[in-house]
N, C-alpha and C positions, 0 to 999 in steps of 0.2 A: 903709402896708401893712395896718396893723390895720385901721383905716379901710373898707379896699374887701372885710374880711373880714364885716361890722357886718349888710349886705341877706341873708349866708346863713347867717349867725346867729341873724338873726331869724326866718326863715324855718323852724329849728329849734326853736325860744322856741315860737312858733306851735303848728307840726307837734305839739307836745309835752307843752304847757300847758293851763290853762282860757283861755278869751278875755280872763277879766278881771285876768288877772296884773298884776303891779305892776309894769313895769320901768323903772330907771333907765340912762342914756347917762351914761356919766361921760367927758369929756378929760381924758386924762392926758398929766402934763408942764405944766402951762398955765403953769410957767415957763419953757418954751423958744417962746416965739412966735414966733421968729424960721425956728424949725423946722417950725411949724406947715402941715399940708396940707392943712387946712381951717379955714374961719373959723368963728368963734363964732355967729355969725349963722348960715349954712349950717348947722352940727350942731343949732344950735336949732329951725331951721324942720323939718330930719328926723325930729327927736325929736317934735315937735308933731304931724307927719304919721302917725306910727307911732305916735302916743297916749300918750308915754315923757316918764320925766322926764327933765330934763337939766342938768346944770352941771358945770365944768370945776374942776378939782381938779390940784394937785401936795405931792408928799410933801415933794420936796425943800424947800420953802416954807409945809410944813403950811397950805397953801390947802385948804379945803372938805374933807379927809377927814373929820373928824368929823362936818360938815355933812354930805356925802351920805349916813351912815349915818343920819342921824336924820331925814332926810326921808323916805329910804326907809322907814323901820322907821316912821314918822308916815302915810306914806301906805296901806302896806299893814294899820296897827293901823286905820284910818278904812275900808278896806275891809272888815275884816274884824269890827268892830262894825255896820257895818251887814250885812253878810253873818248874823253871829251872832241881831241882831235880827229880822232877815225869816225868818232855820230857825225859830224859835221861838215865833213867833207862831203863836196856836192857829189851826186849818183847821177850817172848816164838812164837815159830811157830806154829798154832793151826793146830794138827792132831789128833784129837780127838775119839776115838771110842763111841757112845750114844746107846743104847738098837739095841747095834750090829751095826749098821751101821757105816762107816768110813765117817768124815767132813772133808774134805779138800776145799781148795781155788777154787776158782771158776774164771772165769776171770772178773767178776763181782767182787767178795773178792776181786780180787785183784788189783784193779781199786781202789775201796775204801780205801786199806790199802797204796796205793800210794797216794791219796788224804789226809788222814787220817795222813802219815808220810810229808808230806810238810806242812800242817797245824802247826803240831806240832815242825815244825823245824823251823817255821818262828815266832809262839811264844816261842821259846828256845832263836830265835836271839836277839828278843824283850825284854824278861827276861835278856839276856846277856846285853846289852844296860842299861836295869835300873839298872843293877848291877853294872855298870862301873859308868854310872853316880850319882846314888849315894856314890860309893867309893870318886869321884870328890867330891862333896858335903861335903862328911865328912872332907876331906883331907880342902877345904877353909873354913870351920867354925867348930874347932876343940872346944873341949867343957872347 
């Protein structure tokens, strides 16, 4: 049942999200395989197609929970150092000359390059944030 809840889920995730969101498919239960309504195979090819990570996981057997936190929390700090690196690197001031003609800023330009730098400063903060907390993370469950 969970299972066939997962395409309008995502669909949500999507609708909701940036494009580059980090998401993990976790199985749960992967000690009742017997119960199982999809194979391992099948949720991994899904996951792959939908760009996701994946691994299956049960409490009862403390399979993979601590693993999915730390891959998650590994993949999203890796997105979010490069995210942090590319806001903050310095930008050139566009004066361009094109088949003779001079481009400069316009006050419209520069509306949007004010729009453009709060954006990006507010996911610098955000990256700065997952970077601190997952430093936190590593620092309580050291390997």
């Amino acid at each position: 049942v969970t299972y066939e809840n997962v395409e309008h889920w995502i669909k949500e995730v999507k609708a909701h999200t940036d494009p580059g969101i980090v998401v993990m498919l976790v199985g749960n239960k992967a000690d009742l395989g017997h119960l199982r309504a999809i194979t391992t195979d099948d949720a991994k090819a899904f996951a792959e197609r939908e760009n996701f990570l994946f691994m299956e996981a049960s409490a009862r057997d403390a399979l993979n929970v601590n693993n999915a936190f730390t891959e998650l929390f590994t993949q999203i700090y890796r997105k979010a150092r490069s995210t942090h690196a590319t806001n903050t690197t310095p930008t050139k001031a566009t004066n361009r000359k094109e088949s003779g003609a001079t481009c400069t800023n316009s006050s419209l330009g520069r509306r949007r390059d004010k729009e453009d730098a709060s954006q990006s400063n507010t996911r610098g903060k955000q990256a700065r944030q997952i970077l601190d907390t997952y430093e936190l993370f590593q620092q309580m469950n050291p390997k």
